[in-house]
C-alpha positions in Angstrom: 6.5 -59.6 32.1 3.4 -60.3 31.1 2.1 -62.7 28.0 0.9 -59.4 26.0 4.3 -57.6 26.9 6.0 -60.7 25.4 4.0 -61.0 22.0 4.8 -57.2 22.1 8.2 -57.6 21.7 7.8 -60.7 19.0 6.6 -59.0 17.0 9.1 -56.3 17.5 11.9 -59.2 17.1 10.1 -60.3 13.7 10.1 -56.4 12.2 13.3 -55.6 13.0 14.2 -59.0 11.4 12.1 -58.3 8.3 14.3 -55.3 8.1 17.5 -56.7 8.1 16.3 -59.1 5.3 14.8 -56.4 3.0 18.3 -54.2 3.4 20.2 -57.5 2.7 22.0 -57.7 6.4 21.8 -61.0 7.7 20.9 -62.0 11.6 23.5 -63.1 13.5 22.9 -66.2 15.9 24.1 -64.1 18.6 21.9 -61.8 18.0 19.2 -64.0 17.7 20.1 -65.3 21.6 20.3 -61.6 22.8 17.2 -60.8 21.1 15.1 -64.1 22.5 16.5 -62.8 26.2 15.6 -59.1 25.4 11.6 -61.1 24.5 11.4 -62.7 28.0 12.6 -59.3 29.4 15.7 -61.0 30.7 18.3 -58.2 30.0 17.4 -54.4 27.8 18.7 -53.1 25.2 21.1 -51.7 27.0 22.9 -55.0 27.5 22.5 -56.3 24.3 24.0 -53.2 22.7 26.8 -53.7 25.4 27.5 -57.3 24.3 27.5 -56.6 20.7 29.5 -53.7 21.0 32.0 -55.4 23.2 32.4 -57.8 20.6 32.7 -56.0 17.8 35.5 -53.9 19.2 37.5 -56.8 20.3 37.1 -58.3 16.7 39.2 -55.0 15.0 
C-alpha cells in the first residue's frame, strides 16, 4: 500500500463520514476501527461488511 493509496482512502474515510453527518447518522466507534484498518489496507470491505453485519444480526 502505498502513501498515495492511503490518502486515497482518507479521504474516502472523511466523505463517507461527511455523509453520515449531513443525513444525521452518527459514526460508530467500531466503525471508525474497521474503517482506520480498511485505510492501511489491512482487511476490504468485504470484512468490514462481514463484521458489522455479524453484529447487527446477533443484536436482534
Amino acid at each position: 500500500m502505498t502513501t498515495d493509496d492511503i490518502a486515497k482512502r482518507r479521504r474516502a474515510e472523511k466523505i463517507a463520514y461527511a455523509i453520515n453527518s449531513i443525513e444525521g447518522v452518527p459514526v460508530s466507534d467500531e466503525v471508525k476501527k474497521l474503517s482506520d484498518q480498511w485505510v492501511y489496507g489491512k482487511i476490504t470491505v468485504k470484512q468490514i461488511k462481514k463484521e458489522l453485519t455479524k453484529k447487527y444480526k446477533s443484536a436482534v
